[in-house]
Legacy VTK file of the C-alpha trace (Angstrom):
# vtk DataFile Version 3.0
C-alpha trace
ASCII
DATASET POLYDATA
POINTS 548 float
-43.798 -22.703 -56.560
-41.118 -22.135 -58.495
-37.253 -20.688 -58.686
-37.330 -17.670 -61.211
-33.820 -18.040 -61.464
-33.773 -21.912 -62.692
-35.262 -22.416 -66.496
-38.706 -24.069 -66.869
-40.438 -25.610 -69.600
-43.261 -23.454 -69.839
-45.481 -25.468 -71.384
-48.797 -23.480 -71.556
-46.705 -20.321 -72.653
-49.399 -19.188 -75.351
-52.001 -19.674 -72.601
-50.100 -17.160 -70.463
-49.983 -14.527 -73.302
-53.887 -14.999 -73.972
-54.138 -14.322 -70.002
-52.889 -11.070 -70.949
-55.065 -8.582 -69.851
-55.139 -5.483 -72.222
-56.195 -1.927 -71.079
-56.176 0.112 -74.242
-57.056 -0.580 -78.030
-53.669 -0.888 -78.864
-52.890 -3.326 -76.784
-55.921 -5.346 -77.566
-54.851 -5.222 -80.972
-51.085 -6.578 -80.156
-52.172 -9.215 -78.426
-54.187 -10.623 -80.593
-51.786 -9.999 -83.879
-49.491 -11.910 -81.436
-51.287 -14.519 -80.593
-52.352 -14.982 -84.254
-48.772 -15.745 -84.854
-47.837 -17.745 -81.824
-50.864 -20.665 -83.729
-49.515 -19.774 -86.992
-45.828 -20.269 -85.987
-45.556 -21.618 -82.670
-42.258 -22.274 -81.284
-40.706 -20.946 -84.283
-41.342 -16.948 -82.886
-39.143 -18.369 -79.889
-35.960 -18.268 -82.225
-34.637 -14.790 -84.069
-34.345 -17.172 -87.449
-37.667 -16.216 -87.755
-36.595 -13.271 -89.642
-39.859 -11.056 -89.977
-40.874 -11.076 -86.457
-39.938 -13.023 -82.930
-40.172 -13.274 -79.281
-38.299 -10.739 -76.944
-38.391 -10.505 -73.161
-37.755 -6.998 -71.017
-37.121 -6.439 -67.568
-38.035 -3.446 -66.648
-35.909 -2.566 -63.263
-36.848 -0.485 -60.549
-35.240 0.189 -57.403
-37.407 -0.560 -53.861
-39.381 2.486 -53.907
-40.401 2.840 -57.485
-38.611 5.857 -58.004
-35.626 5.020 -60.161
-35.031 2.580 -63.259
-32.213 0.587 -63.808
-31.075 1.495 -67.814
-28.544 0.350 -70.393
-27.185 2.444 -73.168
-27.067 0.606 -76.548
-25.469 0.655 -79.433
-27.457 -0.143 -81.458
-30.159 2.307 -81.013
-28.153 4.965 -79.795
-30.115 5.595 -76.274
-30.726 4.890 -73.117
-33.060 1.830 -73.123
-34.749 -0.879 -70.332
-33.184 -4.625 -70.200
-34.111 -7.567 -72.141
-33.177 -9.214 -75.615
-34.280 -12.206 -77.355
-35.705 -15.323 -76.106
-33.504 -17.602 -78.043
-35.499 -20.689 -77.597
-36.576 -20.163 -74.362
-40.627 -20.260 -73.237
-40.009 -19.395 -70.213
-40.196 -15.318 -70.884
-39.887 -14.195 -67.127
-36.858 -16.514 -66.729
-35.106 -14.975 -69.785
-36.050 -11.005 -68.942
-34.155 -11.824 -65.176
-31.349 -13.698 -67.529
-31.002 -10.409 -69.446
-31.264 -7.925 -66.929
-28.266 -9.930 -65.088
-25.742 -10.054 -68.144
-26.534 -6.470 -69.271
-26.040 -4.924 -65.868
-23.949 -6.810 -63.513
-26.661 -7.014 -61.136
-27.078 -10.845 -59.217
-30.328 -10.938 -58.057
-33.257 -9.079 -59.722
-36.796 -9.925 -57.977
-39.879 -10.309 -60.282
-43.025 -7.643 -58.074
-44.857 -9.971 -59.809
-45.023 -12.989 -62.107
-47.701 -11.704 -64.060
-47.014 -10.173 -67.918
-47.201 -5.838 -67.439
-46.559 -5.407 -70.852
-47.155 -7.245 -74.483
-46.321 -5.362 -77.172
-45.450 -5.493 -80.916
-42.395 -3.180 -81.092
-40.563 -2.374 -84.681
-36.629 -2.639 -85.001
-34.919 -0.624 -87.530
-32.645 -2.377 -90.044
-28.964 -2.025 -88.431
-26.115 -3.852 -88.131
-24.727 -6.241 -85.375
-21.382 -7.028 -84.672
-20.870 -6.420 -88.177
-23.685 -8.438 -89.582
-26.876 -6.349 -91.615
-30.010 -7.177 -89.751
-32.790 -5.881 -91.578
-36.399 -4.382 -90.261
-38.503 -6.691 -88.158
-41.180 -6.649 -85.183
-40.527 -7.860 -81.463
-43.172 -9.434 -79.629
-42.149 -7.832 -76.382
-43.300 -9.578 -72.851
-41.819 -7.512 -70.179
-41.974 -7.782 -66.732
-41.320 -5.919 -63.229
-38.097 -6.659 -61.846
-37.052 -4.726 -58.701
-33.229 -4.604 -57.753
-31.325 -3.333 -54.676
-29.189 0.099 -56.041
-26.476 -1.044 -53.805
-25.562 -4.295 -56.138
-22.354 -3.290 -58.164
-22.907 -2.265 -61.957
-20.949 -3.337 -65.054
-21.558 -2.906 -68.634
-21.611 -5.920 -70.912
-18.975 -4.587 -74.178
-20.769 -6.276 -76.371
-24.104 -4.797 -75.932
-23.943 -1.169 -73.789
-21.785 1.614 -73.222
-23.373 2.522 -69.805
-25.320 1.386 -66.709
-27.218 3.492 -64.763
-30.256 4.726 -62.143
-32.311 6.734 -63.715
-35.008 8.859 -61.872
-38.415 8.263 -62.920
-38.980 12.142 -64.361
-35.603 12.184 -66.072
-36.208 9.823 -68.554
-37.700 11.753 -71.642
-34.304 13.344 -71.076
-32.090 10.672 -71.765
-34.586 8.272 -73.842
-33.914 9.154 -77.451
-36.605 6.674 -78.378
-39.898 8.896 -78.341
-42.175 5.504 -78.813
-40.702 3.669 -75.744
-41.324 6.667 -73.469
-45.330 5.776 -73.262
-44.328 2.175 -72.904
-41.978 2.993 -69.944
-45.007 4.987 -68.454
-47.343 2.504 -68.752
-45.003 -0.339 -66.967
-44.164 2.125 -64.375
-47.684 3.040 -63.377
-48.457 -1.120 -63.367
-45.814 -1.691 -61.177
-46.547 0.897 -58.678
-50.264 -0.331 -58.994
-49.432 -3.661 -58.258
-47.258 -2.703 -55.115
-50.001 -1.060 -53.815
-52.303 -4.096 -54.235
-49.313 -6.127 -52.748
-49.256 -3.534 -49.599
-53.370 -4.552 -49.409
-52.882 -8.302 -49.258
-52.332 -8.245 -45.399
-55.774 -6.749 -44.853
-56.577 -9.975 -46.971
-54.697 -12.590 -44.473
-56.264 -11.382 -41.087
-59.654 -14.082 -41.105
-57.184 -16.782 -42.804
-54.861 -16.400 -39.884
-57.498 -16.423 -36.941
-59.260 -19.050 -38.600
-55.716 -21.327 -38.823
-54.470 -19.852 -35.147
-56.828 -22.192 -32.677
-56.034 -25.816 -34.210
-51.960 -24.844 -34.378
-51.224 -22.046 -31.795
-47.743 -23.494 -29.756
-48.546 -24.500 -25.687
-46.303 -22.382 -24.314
-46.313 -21.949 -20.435
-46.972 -17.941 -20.662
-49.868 -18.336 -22.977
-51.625 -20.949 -20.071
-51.729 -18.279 -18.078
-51.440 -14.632 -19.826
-51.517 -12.006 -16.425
-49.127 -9.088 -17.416
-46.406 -9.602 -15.725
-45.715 -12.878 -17.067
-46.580 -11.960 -20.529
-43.913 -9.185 -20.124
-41.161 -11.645 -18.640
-41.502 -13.947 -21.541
-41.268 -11.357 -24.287
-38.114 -10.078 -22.753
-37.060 -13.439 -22.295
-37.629 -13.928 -26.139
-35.221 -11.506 -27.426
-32.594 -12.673 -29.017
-33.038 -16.090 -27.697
-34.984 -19.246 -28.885
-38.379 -20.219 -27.183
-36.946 -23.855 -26.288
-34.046 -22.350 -24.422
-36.496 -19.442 -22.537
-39.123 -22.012 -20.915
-36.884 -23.951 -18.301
-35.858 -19.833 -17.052
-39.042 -18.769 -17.341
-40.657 -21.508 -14.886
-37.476 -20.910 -12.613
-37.896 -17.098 -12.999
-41.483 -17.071 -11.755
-41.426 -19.900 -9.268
-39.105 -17.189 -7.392
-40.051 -13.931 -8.178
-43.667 -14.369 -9.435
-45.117 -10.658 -9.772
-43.524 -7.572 -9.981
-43.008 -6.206 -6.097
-40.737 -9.080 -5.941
-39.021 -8.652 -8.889
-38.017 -5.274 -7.584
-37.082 -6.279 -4.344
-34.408 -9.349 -5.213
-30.752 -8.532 -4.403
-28.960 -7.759 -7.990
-26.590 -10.910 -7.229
-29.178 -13.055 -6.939
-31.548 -11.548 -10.601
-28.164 -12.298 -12.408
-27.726 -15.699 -11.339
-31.461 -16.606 -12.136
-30.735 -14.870 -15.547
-27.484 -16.653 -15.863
-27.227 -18.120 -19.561
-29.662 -16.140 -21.191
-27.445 -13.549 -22.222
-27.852 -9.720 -22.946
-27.970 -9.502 -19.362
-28.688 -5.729 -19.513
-32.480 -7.163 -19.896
-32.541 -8.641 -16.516
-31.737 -5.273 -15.333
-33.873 -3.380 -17.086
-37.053 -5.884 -15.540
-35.773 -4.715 -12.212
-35.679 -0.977 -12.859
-39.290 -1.124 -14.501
-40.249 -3.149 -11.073
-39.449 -0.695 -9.288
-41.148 2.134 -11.536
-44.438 -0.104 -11.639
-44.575 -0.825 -7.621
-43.611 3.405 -6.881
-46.091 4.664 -9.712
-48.500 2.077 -11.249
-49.487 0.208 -7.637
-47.401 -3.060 -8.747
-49.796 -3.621 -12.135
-48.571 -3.333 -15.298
-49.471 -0.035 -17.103
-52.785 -0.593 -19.707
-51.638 1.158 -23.225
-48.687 0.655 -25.409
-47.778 4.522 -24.683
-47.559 4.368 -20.784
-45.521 0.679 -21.218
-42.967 2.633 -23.513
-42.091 4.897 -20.805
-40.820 1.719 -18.294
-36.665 0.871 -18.803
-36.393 -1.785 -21.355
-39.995 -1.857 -22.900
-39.586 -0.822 -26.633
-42.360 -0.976 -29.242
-42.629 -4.576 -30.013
-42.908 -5.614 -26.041
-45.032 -2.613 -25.569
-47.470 -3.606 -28.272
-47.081 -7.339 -27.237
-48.686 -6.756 -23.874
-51.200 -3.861 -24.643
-52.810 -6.084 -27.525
-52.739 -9.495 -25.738
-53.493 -8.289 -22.015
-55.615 -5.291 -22.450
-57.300 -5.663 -26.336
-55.072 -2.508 -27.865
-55.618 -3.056 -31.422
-51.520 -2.523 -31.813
-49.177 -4.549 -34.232
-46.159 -6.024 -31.950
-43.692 -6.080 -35.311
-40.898 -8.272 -34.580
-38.792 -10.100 -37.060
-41.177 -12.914 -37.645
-44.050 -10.478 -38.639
-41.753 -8.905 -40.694
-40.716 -11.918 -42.505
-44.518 -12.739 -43.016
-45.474 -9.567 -44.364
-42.760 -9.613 -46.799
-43.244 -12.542 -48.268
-46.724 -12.419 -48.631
-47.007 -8.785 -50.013
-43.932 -10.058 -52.067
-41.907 -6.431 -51.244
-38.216 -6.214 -51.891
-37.237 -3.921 -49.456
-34.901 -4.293 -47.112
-36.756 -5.025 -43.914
-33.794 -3.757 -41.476
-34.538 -0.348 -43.127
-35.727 1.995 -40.328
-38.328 3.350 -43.147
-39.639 -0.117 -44.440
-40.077 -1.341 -40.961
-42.275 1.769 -40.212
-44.264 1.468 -43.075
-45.249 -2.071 -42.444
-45.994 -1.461 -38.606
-48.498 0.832 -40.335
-50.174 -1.987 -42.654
-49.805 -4.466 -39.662
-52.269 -1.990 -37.537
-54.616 -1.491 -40.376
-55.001 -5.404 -40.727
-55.133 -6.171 -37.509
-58.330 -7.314 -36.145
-60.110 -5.077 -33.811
-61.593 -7.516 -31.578
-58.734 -10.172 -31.413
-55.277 -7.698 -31.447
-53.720 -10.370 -29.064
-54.696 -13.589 -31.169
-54.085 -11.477 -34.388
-50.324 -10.838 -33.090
-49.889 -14.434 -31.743
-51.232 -15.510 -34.732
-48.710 -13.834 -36.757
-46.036 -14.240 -34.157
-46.779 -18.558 -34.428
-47.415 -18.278 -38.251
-43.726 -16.846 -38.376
-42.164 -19.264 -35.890
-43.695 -22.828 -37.435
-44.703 -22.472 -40.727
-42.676 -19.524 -42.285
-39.592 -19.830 -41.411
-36.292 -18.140 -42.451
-33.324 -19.028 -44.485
-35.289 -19.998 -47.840
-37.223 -23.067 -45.911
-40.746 -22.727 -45.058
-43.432 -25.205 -44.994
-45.607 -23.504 -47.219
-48.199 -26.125 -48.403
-49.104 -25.815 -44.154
-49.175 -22.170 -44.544
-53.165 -20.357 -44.112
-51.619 -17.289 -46.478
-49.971 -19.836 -49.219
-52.683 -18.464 -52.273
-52.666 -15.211 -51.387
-48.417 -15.009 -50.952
-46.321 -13.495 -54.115
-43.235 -14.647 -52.398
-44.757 -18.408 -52.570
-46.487 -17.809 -55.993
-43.202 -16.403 -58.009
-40.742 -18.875 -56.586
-39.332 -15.880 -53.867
-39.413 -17.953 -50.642
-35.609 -18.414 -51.003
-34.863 -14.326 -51.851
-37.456 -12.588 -49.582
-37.066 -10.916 -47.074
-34.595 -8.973 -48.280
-32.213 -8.275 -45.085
-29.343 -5.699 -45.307
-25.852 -7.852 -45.087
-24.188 -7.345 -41.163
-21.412 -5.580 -40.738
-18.336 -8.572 -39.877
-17.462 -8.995 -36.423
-14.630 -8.202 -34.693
-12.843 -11.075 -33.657
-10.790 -10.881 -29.938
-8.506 -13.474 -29.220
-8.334 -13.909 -25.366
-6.342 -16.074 -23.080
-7.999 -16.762 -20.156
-6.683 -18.125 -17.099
-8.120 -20.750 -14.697
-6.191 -19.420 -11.222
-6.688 -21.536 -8.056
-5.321 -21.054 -4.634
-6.273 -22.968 -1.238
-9.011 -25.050 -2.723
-10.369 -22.028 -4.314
-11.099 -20.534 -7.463
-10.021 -16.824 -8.558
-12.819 -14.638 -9.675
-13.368 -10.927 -11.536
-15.957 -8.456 -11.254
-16.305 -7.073 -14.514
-16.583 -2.948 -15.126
-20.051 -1.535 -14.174
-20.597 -0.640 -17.929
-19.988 -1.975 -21.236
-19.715 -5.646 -22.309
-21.000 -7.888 -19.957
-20.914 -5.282 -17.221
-21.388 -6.274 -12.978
-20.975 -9.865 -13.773
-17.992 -12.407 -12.789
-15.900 -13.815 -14.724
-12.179 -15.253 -14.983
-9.436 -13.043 -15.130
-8.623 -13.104 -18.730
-6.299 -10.965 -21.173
-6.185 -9.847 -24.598
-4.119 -12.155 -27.057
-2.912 -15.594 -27.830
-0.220 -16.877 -25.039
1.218 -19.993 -24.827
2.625 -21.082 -20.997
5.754 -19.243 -20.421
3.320 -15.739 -21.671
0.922 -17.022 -18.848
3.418 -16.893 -16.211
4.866 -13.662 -17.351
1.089 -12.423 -16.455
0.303 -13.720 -13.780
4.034 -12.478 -12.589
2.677 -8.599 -13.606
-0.007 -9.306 -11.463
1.359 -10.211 -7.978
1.003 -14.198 -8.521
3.395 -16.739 -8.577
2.619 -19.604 -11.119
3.420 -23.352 -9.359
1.613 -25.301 -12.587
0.314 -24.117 -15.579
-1.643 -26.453 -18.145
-3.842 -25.829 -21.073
-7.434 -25.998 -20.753
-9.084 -26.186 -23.959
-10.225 -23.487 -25.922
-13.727 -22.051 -26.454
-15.986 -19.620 -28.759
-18.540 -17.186 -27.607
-19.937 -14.691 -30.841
-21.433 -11.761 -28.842
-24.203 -9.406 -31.656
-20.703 -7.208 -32.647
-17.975 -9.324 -32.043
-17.042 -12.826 -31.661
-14.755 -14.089 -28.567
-11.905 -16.809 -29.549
-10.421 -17.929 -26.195
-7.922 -20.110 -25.296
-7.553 -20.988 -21.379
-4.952 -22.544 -18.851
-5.162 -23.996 -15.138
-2.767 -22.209 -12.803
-2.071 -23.166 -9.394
-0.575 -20.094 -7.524
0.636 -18.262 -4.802
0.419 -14.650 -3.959
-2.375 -11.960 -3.230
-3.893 -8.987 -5.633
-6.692 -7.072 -5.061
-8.594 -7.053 -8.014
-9.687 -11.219 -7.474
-12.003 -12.868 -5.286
-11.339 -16.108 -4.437
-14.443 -18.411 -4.280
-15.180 -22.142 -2.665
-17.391 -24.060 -4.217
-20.568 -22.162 -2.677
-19.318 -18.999 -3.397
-18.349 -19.993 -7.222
-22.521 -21.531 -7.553
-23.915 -18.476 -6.347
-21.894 -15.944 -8.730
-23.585 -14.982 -12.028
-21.411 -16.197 -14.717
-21.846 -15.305 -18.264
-22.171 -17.986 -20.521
-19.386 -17.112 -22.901
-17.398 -18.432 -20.041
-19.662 -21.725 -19.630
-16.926 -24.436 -20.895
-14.386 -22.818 -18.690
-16.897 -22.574 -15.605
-17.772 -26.398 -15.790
-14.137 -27.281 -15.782
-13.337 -24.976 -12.154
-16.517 -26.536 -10.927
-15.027 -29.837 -11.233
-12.096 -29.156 -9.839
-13.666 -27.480 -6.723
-16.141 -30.326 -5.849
LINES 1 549
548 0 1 2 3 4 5 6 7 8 9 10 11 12 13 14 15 16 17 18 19 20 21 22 23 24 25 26 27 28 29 30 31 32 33 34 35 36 37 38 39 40 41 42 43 44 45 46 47 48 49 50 51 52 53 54 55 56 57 58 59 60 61 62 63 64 65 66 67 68 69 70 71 72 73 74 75 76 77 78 79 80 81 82 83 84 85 86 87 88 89 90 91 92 93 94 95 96 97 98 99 100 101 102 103 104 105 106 107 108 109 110 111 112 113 114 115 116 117 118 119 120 121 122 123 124 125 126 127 128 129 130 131 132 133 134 135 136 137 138 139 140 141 142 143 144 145 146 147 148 149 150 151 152 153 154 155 156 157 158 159 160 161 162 163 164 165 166 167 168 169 170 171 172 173 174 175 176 177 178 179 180 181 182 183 184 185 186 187 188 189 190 191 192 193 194 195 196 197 198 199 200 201 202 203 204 205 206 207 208 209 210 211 212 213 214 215 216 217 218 219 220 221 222 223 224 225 226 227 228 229 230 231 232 233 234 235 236 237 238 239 240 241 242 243 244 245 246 247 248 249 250 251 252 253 254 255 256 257 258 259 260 261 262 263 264 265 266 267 268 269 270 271 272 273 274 275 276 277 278 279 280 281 282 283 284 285 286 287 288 289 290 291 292 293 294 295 296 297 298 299 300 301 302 303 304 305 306 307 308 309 310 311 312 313 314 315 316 317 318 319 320 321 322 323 324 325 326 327 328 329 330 331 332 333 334 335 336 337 338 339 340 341 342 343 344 345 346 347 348 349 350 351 352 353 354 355 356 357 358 359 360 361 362 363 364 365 366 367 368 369 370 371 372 373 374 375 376 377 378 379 380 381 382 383 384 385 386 387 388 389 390 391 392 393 394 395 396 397 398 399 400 401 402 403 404 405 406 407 408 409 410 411 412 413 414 415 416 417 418 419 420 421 422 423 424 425 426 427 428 429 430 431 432 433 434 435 436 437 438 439 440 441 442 443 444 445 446 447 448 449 450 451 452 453 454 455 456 457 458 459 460 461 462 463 464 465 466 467 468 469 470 471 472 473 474 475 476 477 478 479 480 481 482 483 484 485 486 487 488 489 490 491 492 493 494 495 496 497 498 499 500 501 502 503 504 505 506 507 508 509 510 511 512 513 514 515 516 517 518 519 520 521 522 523 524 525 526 527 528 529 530 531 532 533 534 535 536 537 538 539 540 541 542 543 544 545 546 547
């Protein structure tokens, strides 16, 4: 595996040309008059001193979808033309046509579709002159190569080379090539790389018996796979969002040792759901199980619904759970495409686009359910769900000498492990600054009930207000509110990040006096029985202290 944007010694470089694979006469013929030379010459053709002829590399750029090319205009020939320039030493061609393609358009991180050659040809340069300097008439022994680039990355022109940067639409370039012999080459490399993205979309068909085959000896024990009835299949993959498996299991186990099917689920007193859920987060989950309790005990007869369709319809269920449960508990062949599917499929088809596209997710749900396998949906998904979990992990480190897919993979085979998938950058969060305040009264600790909607909505928590206050702010507060401040005392600070913004908090003990009607004021029963977010955990385990 290797880094395409690192330099390598390419050592069997005239092996790789020979590889080449011509499709027409003409390129039969260039190949071989260039591989003629590269015995005759060797390294020299590496270095432009070799006057009469010499290695060049392109990069022919293309945005996600194959529709637009990225283009330089140059001086030199007086037209819109792809990326590349001379390899200057260099055998490592598909190292140099990403080095050019940066410095000629601005653009940081160009992805090879593939590492193979799309293109060797023996292209003639007019005498002209350069920065001054006659160059006279000589051949290029061109390799180019795919590149794709995002068409968000900012564009700059390098003044030494171009006038221009720019996307160019596939059909208008005989408009703005003024190079009539470049215009079939540009054809030809398009129509390669949308070939090979097609045969890149075809791999996962390819990985499905690899997979089942590697699934038995390394699938993980998890309690909900020991055993999979419906309704515990369904609490675990709502347990599973947003939240790591390790942390789910304990809550799981508690979850079902009290409410173990689904009439009881929609029976339980709110209070109590929201205290079993407490410290899982995103608590809107919890109460969407309980409304789709109640929907499958008044319409379904307390089972689970059979399809993916019908399991769409129940609060909370959205295509991934849906598909979860319909291909592991009832044999729908379904995809369930979560991120770790998506991260797989990726890599292995080697595609550059941006997986958090609404467009690119729907079109690999649709490869997903061709591959899947017909007779094993639920192993094929839990497969794929493991494969993504263990082996192929995110952030640029899988284990990929443990992975079933590692020959078949273009991310692992062109050094892309570290770039793909490609992920859309998150918008910054907001960041609150909160003081919140630790009130106690009588041996007991003042409590909030939080609005009915929004952030965190039906749950306790401490009274708390917007902005940074140091002790004399606190009792100016708690004066607004009705209280009387006796002792007031930092208590630490803490940091809850929420998916949109991010919580800095700063909090103080208060012993007061006084009534308001907007606190209830808990013993130390009361305080263990209220659900209490976790962004308040540090803060809650400091009361608790106190109150025992």
């Amino acid at each position: 595996m290797r880094n395409v944007m690192q330099e390598q010694d390419v050592t069997d470089w005239k092996a790789r040309l020979a590889a080449y694979v011509p499709e027409t006469e003409q390129e039969r013929r260039d190949r071989n008059e260039i591989l003629l030379a590269a015995e005759q010459y060797g390294t020299q053709l590496l270095w432009r001193s070799h006057a009469e002829s010499h290695f060049t590399c392109s990069g022919f750029v293309m945005d996600t979808r194959l529709e637009k090319v990225l283009m330089v205009y140059h001086r030199i020939y007086d037209s819109f033309a792809w990326t590349g320039g001379h390899a200057d030493g260099s055998n490592d061609f598909l190292w140099t046509a990403v080095r050019e393609a940066k410095e000629e358009t601005g653009i940081r991180k160009p992805y090879p579709l593939t590492g193979a050659i799309l293109s060797l040809d023996i292209l003639p340069v007019r005498a002209h002159q350069k920065n001054g300097t006659p160059v006279p008439e000589h051949q290029h022994y061109n390799v180019t190569y795919g590149l794709i680039a995002d068409t968000r990355e900012t564009l700059r022109i390098a003044p030494d080379e171009n006038t221009a940067v720019d996307w160019i639409p596939v059909e208008k370039l005989p408009e703005i090539c003024k190079e009539p012999h470049m215009l079939p080459v540009y054809e030809k490399v398009i129509a390669r790389m949308r070939r090979w993205k097609a045969m890149q979309e075809q791999v996962m068909a390819q990985l499905t018996q690899p997979l089942l085959s590697w699934y038995p000896g390394h699938a993980r024990d998890l309690p909900w796979r020991k055993n999979r009835q419906p309704y515990r299949v369904w609490l675990s993959e709502i347990m599973l969002q947003q939240t790591r498996v390790s942390a789910v299991i304990p809550y799981f186990e508690r979850f079902m040792a009290e409410l173990p099917d689904a009439a009881a689920l929609a029976t339980v007193p709110e209070e109590r759901l929201l205290k079993l859920w407490e410290g899982l987060g995103y608590y809107s989950r919890a109460r969407n199980l309980q409304k789709a309790a109640k929907v499958i005990v008044s319409d379904f007869g307390g089972e689970l619904p059979r399809t993916c369709a019908s399991l769409k319809t129940l609060p909370g269920i959205g295509d991934y759970t849906a598909a979860a449960i319909a291909s592991i508990n009832f044999g729908e062949p379904v995809a369930a495409v979560d991120g770790n599917l998506l991260r797989v499929a990726a890599r292995v088809s080697g595609c550059a686009d941006d997986i958090m596209d609404a467009k690119v997710r729907k079109q690999f749900t649709a490869h997903l359910n061709d591959a899947i396998d017909l007779a094993r949906p639920g192993a094929y998904n839990q497969a794929m769900m493991d494969l993504g979990a263990t082996v192929c992990l995110p952030n640029g480190t899988p284990k990929c000498e443990a992975c079933p897919a590692r020959m078949m993979c273009e991310a692992y085979k062109n050094g892309l492990t570290e770039i793909l998938p490609v992920r859309a950058k998150k918008k910054a969060r907001k960041i609150e600054e909160r003081t919140v305040l630790l009130l106690f009264q009588n041996g007991k600790a003042a409590l909030r009930k939080r609005a009915d909607t929004g952030l965190l909505a039906s749950l306790w928590e401490f009274p708390s207000v917007l902005g940074n206050l140091d002790e004399a702010g606190v009792s100016l507060v708690l004066a607004q509110m009705g209280l009387s401040a006796q002792t007031v005392e930092p208590a630490g600070s803490a940091k809850h990040i929420f998916t949109h913004i991010e919580w800095d908090m700063k909090g103080y003990f208060a012993d007061v006096t006084g009534e308001t009607d907007d606190l209830f004021w808990a013993d130390a029963a009361a305080f263990d029985a209220a659900a209490i977010p976790t962004a308040f955990k540090k803060f809650a385990a400091l009361v608790r202290a106190r109150l025992q």
